[in-house]
C-alpha positions as a printed NumPy array, in Angstrom:
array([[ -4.221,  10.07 ,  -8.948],
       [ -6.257,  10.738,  -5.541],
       [ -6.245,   9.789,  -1.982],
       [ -9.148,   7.599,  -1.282],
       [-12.026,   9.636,   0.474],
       [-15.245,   8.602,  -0.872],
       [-17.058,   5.319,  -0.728],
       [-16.849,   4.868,  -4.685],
       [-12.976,   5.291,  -4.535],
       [-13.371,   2.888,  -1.886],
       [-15.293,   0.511,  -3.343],
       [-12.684,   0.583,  -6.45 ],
       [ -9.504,   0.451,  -4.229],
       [-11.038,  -2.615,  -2.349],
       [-11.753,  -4.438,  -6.277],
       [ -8.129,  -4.106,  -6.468],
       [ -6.5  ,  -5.326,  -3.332],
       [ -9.004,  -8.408,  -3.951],
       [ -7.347,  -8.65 ,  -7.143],
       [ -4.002,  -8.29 ,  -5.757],
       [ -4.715, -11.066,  -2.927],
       [ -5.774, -13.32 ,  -6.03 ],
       [ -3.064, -13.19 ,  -7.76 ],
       [ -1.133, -14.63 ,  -4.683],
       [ -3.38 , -16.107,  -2.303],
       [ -2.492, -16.74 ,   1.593],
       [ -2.017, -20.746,   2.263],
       [ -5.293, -20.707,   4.219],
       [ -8.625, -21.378,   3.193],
       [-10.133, -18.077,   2.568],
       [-13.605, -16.799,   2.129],
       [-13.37 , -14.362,  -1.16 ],
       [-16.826, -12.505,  -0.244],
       [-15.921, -11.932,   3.547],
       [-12.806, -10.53 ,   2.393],
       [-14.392,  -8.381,   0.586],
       [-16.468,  -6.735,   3.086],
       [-13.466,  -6.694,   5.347],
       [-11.157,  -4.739,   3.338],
       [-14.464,  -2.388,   2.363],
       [-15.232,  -1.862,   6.214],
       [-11.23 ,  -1.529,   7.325],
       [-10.785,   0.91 ,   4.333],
       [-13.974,   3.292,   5.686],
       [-12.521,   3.255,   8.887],
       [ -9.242,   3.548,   7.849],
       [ -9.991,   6.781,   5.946],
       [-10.757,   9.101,   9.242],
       [ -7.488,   8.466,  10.36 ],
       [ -4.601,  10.856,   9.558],
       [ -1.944,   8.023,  10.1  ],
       [ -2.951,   6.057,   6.331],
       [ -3.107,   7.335,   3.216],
       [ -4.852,   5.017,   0.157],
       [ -4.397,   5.843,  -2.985],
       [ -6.21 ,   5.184,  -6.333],
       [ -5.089,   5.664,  -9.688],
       [ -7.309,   5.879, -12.908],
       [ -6.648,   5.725, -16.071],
       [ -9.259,   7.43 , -18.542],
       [-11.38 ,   7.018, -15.532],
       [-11.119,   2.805, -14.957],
       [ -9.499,   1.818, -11.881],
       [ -5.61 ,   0.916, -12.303],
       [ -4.057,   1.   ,  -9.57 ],
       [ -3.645,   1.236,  -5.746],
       [ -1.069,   1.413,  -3.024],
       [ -1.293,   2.667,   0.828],
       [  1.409,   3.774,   3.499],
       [  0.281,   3.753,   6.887],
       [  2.666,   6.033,   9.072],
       [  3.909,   5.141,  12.835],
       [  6.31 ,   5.561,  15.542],
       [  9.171,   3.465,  16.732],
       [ 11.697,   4.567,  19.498],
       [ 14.462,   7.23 ,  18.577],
       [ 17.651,   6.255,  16.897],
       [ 20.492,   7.704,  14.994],
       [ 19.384,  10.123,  12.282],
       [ 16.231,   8.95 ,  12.681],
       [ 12.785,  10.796,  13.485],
       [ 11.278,   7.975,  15.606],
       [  8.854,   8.605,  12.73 ],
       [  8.215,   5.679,  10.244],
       [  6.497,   4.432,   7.256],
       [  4.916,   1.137,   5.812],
       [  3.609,   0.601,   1.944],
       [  1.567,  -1.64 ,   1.236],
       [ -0.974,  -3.104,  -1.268],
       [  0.545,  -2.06 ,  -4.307],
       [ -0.751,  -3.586,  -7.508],
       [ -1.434,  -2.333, -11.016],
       [ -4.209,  -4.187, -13.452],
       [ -2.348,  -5.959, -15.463],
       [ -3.867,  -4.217, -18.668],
       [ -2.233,  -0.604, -17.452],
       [  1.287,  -1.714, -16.685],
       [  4.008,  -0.568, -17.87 ],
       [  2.112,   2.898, -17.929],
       [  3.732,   4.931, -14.913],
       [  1.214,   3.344, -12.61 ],
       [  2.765,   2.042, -10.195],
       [  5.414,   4.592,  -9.959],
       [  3.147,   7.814,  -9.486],
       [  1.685,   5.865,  -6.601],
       [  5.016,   5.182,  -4.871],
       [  5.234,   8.85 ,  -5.579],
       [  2.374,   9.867,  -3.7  ],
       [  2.595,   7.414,  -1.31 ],
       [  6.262,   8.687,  -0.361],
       [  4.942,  12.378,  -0.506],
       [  2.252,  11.556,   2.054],
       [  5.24 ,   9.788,   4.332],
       [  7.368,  12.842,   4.258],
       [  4.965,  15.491,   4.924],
       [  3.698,  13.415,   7.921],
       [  6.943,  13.571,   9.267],
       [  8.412,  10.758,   8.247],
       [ 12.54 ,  11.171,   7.974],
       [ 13.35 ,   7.356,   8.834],
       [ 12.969,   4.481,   7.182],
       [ 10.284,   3.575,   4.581],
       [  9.835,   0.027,   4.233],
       [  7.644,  -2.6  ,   1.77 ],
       [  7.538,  -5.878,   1.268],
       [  8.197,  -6.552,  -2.571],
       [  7.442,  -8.527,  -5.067],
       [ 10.023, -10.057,  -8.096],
       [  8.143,  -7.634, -10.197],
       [  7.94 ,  -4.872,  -7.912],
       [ 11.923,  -4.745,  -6.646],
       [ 13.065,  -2.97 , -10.227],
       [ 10.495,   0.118,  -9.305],
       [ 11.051,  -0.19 ,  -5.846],
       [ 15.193,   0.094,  -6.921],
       [ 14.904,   2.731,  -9.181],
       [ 12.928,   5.083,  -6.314],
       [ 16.157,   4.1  ,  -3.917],
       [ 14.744,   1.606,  -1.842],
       [ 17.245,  -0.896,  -0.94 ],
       [ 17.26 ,  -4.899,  -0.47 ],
       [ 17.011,  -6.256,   3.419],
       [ 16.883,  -9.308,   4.108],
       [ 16.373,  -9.645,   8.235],
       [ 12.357,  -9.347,   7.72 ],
       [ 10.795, -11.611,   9.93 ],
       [  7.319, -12.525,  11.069],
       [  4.905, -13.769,  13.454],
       [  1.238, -14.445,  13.352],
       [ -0.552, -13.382,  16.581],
       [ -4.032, -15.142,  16.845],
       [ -6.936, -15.513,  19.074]])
């Protein structure tokens, strides 16, 4: 397990978030090799900053798995730091689950949100196959997530 800093780990987390978009594409028409680039070119940028962490797991040195928690500030509350923290892009290859994959990510991923001051809420989005793992690390079902797509 390593935090993404060099353009081969990049190159192999961004294989994987394509992957994970596959398995549950947007309802939009999508251009696969754009996306590509996109993810490449957001993750190299992505990496100076001290706000995200990406992660990438191997397993006798093959790509498994991949997660990311970018950290950020909301306004003060109640037992709260102001501090916060978003995971995101979790997914295994299917051929290495069941294997601790996922959960030494989360791991990481929480260990990086703590030590960058993070003592309010951690939040995902999760899957039906995720929300056992996500359970048994404490996370707990909400259901007042809403959204909004900004465009141009």
């Amino acid at each position: 397990m390593r935090r993404v800093k060099t353009p081969v780990d990049a190159a192999a987390w961004a294989r994987l978030r394509l992957e994970f978009i596959r398995q549950s594409p947007p309802p939009v028409v999508w251009d696969e090799a754009a996306t590509a680039v996109e993810i490449e070119n957001w993750l190299a940028e992505s990496l100076k900053r001290q706000d995200l962490a990406a992660f990438l797991a191997e397993i006798d040195g093959e790509p498994a798995g991949i997660g990311a928690v970018s950290i950020y500030e909301v306004p003060p509350a109640p037992a709260v730091s102001g501090t916060e923290a978003y995971i995101s892009s979790m997914y295994t290859e299917p051929r290495f689950r069941g294997r601790g994959v996922a959960r030494a990510i989360l791991d990481e991923l929480i260990v990086f949100a703590h030590a960058a001051g993070v003592r309010g809420r951690v939040w995902l989005r999760a899957t039906d196959a995720g929300r056992p793992l996500y359970a048994s690390a404490g996370f707990l079902p909400r259901d007042y997530f809403m959204q909004l797509r900004l465009t141009d």
